[in-house]
C-alpha positions as CSV (number, residue, x, y, z in Angstrom):
1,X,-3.7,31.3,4.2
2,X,-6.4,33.7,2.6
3,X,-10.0,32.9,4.0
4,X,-12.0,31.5,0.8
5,X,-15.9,31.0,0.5
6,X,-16.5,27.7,-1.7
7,X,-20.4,28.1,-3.4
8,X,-21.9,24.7,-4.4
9,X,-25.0,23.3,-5.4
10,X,-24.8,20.7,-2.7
11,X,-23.2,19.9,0.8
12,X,-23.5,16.7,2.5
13,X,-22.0,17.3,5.8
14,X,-22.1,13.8,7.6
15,X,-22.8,15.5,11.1
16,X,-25.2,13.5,13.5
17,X,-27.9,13.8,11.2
18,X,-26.4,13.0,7.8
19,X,-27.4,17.3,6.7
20,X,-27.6,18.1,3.3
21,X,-27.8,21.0,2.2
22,X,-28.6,22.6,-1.2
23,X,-27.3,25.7,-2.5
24,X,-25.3,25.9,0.0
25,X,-21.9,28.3,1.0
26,X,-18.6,26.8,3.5
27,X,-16.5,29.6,4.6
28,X,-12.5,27.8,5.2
29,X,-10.9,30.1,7.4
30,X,-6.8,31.4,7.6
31,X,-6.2,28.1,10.0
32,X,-7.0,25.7,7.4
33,X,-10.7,25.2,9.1
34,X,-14.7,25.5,8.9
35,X,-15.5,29.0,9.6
36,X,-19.2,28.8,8.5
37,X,-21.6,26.4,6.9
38,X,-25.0,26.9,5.4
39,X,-27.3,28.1,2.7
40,X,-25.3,30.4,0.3
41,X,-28.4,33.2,1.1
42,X,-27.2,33.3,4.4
43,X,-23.3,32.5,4.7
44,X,-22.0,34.6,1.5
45,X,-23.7,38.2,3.0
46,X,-22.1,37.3,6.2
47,X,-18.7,37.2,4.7
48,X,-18.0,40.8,2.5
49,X,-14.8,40.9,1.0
50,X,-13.8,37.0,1.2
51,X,-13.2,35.5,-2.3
52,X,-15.9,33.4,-3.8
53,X,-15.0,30.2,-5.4
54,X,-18.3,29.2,-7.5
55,X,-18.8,25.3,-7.9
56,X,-21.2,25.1,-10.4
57,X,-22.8,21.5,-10.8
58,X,-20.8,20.3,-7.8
59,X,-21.5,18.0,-4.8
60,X,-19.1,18.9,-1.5
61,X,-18.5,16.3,1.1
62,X,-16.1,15.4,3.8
63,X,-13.1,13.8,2.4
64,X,-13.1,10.2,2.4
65,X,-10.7,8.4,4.8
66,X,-9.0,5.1,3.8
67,X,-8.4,3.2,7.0
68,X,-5.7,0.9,5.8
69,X,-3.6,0.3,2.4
70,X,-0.4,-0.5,1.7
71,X,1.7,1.5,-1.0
72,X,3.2,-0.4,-3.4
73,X,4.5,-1.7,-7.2
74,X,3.1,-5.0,-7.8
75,X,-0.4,-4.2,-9.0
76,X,-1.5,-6.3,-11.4
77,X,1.6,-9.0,-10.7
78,X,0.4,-10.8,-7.7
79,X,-2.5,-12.5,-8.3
80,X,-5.0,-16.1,-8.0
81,X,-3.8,-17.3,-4.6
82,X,-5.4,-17.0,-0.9
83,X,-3.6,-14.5,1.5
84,X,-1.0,-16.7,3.4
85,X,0.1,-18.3,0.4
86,X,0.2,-14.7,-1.7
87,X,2.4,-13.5,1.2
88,X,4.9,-16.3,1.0
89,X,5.0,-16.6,-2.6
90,X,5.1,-12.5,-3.8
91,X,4.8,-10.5,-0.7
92,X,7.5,-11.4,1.8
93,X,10.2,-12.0,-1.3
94,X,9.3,-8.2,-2.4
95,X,10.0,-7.0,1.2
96,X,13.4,-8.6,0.6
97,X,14.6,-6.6,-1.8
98,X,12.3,-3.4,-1.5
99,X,14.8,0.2,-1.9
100,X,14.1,3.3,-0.4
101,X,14.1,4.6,-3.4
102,X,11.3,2.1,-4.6
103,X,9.2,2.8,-1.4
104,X,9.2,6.4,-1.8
105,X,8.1,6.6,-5.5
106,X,5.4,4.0,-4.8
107,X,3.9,6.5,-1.7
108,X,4.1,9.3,-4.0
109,X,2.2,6.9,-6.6
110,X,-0.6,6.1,-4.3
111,X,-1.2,9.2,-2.7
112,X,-2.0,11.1,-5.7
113,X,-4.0,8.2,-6.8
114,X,-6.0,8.4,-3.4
115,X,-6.7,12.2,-3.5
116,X,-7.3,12.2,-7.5
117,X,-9.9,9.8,-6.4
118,X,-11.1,11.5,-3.3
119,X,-9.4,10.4,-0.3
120,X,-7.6,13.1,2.2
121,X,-6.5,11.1,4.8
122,X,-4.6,7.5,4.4
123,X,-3.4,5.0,6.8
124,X,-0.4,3.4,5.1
125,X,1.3,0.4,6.5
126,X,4.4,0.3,4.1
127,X,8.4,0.3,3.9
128,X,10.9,3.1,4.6
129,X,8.3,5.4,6.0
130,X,10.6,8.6,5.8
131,X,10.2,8.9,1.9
132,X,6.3,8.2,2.9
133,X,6.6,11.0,4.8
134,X,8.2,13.0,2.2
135,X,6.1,12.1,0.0
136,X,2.4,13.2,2.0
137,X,4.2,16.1,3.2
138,X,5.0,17.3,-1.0
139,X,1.9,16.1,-2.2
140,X,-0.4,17.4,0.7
141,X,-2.4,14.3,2.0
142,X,-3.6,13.7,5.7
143,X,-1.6,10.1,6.6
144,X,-1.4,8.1,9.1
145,X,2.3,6.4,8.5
146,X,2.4,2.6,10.0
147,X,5.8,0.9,9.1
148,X,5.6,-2.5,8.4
149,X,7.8,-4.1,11.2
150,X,8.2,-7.5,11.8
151,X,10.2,-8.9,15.1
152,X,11.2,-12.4,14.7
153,X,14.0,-14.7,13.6
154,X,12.6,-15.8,10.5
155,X,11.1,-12.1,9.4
156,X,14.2,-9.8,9.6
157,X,13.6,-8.4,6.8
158,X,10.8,-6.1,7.5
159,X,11.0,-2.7,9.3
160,X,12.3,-3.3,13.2
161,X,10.6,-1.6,16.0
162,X,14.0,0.6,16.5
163,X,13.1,1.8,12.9
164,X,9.3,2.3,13.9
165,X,10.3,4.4,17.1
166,X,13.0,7.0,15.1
167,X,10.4,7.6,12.8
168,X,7.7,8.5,15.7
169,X,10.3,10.9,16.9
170,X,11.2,12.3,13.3
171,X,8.0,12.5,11.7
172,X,4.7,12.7,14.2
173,X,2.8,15.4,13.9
174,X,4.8,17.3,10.8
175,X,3.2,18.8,8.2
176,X,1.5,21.3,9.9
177,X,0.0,18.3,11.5
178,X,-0.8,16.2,8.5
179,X,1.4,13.3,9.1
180,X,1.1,10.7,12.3
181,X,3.1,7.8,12.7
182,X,2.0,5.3,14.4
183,X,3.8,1.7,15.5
184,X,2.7,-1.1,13.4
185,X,3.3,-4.8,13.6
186,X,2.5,-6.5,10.3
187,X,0.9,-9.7,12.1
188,X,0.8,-10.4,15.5
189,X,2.8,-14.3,14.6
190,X,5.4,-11.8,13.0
191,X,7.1,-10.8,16.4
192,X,7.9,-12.2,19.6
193,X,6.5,-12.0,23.3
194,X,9.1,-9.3,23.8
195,X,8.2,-7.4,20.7
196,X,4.9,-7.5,21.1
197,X,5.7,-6.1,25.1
198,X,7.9,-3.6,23.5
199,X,5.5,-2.8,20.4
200,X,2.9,-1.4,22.9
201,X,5.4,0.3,25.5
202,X,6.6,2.2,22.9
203,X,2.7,3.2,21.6
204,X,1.8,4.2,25.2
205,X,5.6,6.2,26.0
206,X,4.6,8.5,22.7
207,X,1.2,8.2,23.0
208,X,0.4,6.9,19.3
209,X,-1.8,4.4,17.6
210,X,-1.4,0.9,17.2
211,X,-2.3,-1.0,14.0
212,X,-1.9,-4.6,12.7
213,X,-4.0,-7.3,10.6
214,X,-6.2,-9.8,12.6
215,X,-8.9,-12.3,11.8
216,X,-8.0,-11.6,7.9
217,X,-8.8,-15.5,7.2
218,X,-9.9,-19.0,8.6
219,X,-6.0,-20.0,8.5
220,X,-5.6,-16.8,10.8
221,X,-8.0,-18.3,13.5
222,X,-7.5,-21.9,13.2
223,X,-3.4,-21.0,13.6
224,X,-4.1,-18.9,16.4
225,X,-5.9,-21.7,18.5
226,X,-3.3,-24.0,17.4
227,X,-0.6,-22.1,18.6
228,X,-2.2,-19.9,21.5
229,X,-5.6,-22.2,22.2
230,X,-7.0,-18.8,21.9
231,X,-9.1,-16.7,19.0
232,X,-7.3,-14.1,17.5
233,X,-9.1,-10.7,19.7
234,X,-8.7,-12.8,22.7
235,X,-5.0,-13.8,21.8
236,X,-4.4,-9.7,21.0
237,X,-6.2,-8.6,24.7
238,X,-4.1,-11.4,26.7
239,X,-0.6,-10.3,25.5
240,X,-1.5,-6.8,26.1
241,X,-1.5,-5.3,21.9
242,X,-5.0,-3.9,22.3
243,X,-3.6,-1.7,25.3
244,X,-2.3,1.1,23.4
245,X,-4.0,4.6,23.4
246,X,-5.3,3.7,19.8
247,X,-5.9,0.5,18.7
248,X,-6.9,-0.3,14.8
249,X,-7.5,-3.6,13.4
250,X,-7.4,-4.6,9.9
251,X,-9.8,-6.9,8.3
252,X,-11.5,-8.9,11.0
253,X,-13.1,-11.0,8.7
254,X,-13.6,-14.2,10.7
255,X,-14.9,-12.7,14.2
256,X,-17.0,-14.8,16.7
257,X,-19.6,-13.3,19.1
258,X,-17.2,-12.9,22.0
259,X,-14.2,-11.1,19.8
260,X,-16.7,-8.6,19.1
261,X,-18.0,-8.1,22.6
262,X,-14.3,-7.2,23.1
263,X,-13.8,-4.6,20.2
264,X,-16.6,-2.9,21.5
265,X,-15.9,-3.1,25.2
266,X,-12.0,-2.0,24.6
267,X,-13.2,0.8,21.6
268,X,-10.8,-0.9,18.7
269,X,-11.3,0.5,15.6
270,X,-11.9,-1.9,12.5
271,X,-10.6,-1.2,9.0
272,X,-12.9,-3.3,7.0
273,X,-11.8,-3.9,3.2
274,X,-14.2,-6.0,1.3
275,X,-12.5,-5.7,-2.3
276,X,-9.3,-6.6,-1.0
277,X,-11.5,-9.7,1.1
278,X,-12.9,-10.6,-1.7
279,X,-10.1,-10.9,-3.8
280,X,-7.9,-12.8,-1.9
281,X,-10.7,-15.2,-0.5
282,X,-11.0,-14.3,2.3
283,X,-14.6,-14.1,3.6
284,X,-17.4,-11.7,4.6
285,X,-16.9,-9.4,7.3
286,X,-19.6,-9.1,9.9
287,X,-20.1,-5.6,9.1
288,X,-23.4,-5.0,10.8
289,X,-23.2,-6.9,13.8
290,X,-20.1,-4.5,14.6
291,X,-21.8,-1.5,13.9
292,X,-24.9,-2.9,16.0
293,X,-22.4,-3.5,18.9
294,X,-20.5,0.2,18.7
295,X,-17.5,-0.5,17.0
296,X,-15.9,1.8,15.2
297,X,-15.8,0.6,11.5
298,X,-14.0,2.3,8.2
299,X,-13.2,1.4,5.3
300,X,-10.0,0.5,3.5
301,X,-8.6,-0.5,0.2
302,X,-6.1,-2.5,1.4
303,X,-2.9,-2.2,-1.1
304,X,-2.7,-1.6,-4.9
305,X,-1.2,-5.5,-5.7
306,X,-4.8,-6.8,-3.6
307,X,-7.7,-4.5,-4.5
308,X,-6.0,-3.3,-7.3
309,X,-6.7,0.1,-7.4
310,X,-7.3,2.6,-4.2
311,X,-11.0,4.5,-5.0
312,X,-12.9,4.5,-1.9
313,X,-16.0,5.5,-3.7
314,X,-15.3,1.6,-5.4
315,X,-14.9,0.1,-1.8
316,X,-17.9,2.0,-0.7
317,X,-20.2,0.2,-3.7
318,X,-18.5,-2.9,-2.7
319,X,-19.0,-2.9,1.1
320,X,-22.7,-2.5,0.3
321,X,-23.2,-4.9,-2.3
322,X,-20.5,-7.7,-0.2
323,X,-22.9,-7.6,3.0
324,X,-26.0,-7.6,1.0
325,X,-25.0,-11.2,-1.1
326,X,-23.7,-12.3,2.1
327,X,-26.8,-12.1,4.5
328,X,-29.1,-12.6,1.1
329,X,-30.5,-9.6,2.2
330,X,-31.3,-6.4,0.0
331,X,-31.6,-4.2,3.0
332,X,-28.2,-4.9,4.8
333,X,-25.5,-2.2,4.7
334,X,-27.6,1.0,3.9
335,X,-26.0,3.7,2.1
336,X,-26.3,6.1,4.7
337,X,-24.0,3.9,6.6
338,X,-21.9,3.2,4.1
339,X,-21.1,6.7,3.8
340,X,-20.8,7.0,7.6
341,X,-17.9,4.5,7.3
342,X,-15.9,6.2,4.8
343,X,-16.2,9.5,6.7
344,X,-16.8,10.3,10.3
345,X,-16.5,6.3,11.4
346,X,-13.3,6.2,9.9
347,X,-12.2,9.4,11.6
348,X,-13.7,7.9,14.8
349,X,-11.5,4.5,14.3
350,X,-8.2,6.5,14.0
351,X,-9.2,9.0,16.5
352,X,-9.4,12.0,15.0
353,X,-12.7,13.1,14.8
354,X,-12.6,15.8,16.9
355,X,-11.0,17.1,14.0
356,X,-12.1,15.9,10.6
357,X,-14.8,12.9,8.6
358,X,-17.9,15.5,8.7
359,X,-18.3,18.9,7.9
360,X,-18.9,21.2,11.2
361,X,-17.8,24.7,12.3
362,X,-14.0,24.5,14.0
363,X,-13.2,21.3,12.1
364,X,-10.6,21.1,9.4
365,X,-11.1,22.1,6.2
366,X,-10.8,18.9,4.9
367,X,-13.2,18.2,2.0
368,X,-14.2,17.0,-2.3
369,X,-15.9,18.2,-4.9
370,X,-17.3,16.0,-7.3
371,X,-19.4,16.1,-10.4
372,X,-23.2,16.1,-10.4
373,X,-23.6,16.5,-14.1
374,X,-23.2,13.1,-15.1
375,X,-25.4,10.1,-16.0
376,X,-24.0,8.5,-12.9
377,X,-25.7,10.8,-10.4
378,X,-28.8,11.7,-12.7
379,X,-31.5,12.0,-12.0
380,X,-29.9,13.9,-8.5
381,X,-32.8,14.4,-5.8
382,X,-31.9,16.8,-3.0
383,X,-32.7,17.1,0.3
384,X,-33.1,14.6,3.2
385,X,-35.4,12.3,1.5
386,X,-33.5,12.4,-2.0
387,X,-31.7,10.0,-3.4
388,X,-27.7,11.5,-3.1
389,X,-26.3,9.3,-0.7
390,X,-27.6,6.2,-2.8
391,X,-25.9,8.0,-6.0
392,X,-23.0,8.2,-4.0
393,X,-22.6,4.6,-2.4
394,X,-24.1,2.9,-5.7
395,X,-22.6,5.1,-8.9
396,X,-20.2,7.6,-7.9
397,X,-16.5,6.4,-9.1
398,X,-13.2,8.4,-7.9
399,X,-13.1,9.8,-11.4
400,X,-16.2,12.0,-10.4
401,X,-14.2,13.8,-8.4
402,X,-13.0,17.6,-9.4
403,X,-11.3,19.5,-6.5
404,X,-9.5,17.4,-3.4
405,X,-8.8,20.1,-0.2
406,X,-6.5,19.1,2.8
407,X,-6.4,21.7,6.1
408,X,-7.8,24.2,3.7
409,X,-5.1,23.9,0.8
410,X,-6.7,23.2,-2.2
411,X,-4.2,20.1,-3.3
412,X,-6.3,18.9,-6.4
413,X,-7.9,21.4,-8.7
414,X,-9.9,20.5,-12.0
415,X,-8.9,17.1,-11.2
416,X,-5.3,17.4,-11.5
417,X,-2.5,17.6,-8.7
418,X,-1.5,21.1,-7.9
419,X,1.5,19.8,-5.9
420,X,3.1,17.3,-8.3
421,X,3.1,16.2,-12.0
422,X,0.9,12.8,-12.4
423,X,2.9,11.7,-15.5
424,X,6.3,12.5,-13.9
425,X,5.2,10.0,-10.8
426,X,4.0,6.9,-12.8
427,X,7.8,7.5,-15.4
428,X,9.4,7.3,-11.9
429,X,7.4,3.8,-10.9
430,X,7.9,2.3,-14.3
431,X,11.6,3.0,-14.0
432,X,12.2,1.7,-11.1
433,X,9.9,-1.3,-11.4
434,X,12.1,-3.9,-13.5
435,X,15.2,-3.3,-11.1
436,X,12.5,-4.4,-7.9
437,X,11.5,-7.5,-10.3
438,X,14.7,-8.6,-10.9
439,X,16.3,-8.3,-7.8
440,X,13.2,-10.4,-6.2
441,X,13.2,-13.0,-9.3
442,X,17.3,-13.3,-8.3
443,X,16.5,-13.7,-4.4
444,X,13.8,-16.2,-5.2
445,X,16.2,-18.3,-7.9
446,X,18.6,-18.5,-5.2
447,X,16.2,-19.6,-2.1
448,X,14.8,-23.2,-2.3
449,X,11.2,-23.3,-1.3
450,X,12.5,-25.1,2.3
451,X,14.4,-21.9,2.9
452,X,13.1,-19.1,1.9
453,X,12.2,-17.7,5.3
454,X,8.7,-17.7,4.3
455,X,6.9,-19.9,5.9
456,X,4.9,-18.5,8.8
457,X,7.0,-18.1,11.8
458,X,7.2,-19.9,15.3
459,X,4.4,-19.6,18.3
460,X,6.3,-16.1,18.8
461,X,6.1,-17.1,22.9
């Protein structure tokens, strides 16, 4: 890899003190990584012979990193019904019946949605993880690969923890790095005491993450004390699935004063998705009192069928405006933290940010351009006390965004893929779509209600 200077107008680093720079120069070195940072008077003399890419107009910022999503092909077809009843009635059947082929073509989908839109890393709990693998190793995206495995009698349709384990030892650490696997359970009431023993043995042998949904809805709790006489975090910490090297939590909507306490005290990481919440019904999120208490908290879209789309900069509006109806308070969920949680605090959830979610020398070169020439971010006031990181929470849509870099490879340019065609991926998804609808519509028309095999499952103990 050629060294290259990039010359912008503006750099927002999200190091300790939220810099911002104007005019400024980042030098991305032959690993992939920050060389130098700074004012363009300074850094471009320091670097003689190193190509200059000019980015006239442009804002450059960590890329944003989407702590939880699901690929998929249902957007826009699953829709008006609260999350344990939108599982049973159009989730679980499309696990059913869900090809290879499908799950591939629907990773490729999403993850030239997310970088089009700004994302460079993705945590994607999904099906038939090699073609996601595939798929983020083509198109050039940071991911985090969670297959969706379920371990009980009346779920065996999901991925399996054998499944989960053989892609940690295919996959983990390929692309140059790029790709993770970590295991994944899709609910804690979709496995048994065993699985959930073997779930975390398996974390801790390979020394990977763990990530599964908790606290998503008041069903989720009240179940959880029915079955376990427990809250959900305290049910998680007693049968040992917060004991894994990495532990990140999805949702945790419904959380009392004591399940925070334990977040904090074990260091979980919380993917927070309030479009997806607010969608499916779910509730508020106690964003602030986590923060307050040290959690790590990022941001997620959740899937394309529950959000429906995957722009962060969206989630980031919507996270802000969510906790400030919900407190009645104008002042809750500043931008500056907002921002925070779509960068650094999301690398910090997943671990990783010793490596990238701000903009330092010896990071990875990680990072988005984005458009500063539009009525969105005008009038644009630079500097500490300006007004960017409100543009950037408040108006700034994934559209904005011109130039998408991953480990120092420039993977969209002018805002379009360099590593794939766009049109090419969605021909692919509407082809295989109808196939995926008709082979869940004949599963369904075959399956009475009483035995379908999704209803929830047994205590699991």
């Amino acid at each position: 890899m050629e060294p290259l200077l990039l010359h912008a107008d503006h750099l927002l680093t999200m190091d300790a003190d939220n810099s911002i720079i104007s005019d400024a120069a980042i030098l991305v070195d032959s690993r992939g990584r920050i060389g130098a940072l700074g004012p363009a008077s300074a850094v471009l003399p320091a670097h003689p012979g190193v190509p200059v890419r000019r980015l006239k107009d442009r804002l450059v910022m960590p890329g944003l990193i989407n702590t939880h999503a699901h690929s998929g092909l249902l957007r826009g077809t699953a829709e008006g019904l609260p999350v344990w009843d939108w599982l049973q009635q159009y989730i679980d059947p499309m696990h059913r019946v869900v090809s290879p082929e499908d799950a591939e073509i629907a990773s490729r989908l999403c993850y030239a949605e997310s970088l089009l839109s700004g994302t460079t890393t993705i945590v994607d709990m999904w099906r038939h993880m090699e073609g996601g693998a595939r798929a983020a190793s083509d198109l050039g995206i940071r991911a985090v690969l969670v297959p969706y495995v379920a371990e009980h009698p009346d779920h065996d349709y999901f991925e399996t923890l054998d499944t989960n384990e053989a892609l940690i030892e295919q996959w983990h650490g390929g692309a140059n790095g790029r790709v993770q696997v970590w295991v994944g359970l899709e609910h804690m009431f979709y496995a048994t005491a065993p699985a959930w023993r073997r779930a975390i043995e398996i974390s801790q042998r390979h020394g990977v993450g763990f990530h599964t949904h908790s606290n998503e809805s008041r069903f989720d709790v009240e179940e959880t004390q029915r079955r376990y006489g427990m809250r959900p975090i305290e049910a998680l910490e007693s049968f040992g699935l917060l004991d894994a090297p990495k532990t990140l939590l999805a949702h945790c909507v419904w959380l009392s004063d004591d399940e925070i306490a334990i977040l904090a005290r074990r260091n979980i990481g919380v993917a927070h998705n309030p479009v997806s919440n607010m969608k499916l019904a779910s509730g508020a999120a106690r964003v602030e009192a986590m923060l307050a208490a040290g959690i790590n908290v990022g941001l997620g879209t959740d899937g394309e069928k529950e959000n429906n789309n995957l722009d962060m900069f969206e989630e980031m509006k919507v996270a802000s405006l969510l906790a400030k109806l919900s407190k009645l308070d104008a002042a809750a969920l500043d931008a500056w933290s907002v921002c925070r949680m779509a960068t650094i605090n999301g690398a910090r959830a997943l671990g990783l940010d010793a490596d990238i979610g701000s903009l330092e020398i010896g990071k990875g070169a990680d990072m988005i351009a984005l458009r500063t020439d539009t009525p969105r971010m005008t009038p644009l006031l630079g500097g500490q006390g300006g007004n960017l990181h409100h543009n950037l929470v408040h108006a700034v849509r994934g559209g904005d965004v011109t130039n998408t870099m991953v480990a120092g490879q420039m993977v969209v340019e002018e805002g379009q893929l360099v590593c794939a065609d766009l049109q090419s991926l969605i021909a692919d998804a509407n082809r295989v779509v109808p196939g995926l609808f008709r082979r869940r519509a004949e599963w369904l028309g075959t399956h009475s209600a009483v035995h379908r095999g999704d209803a929830m499952p047994g205590p699991g103990i």
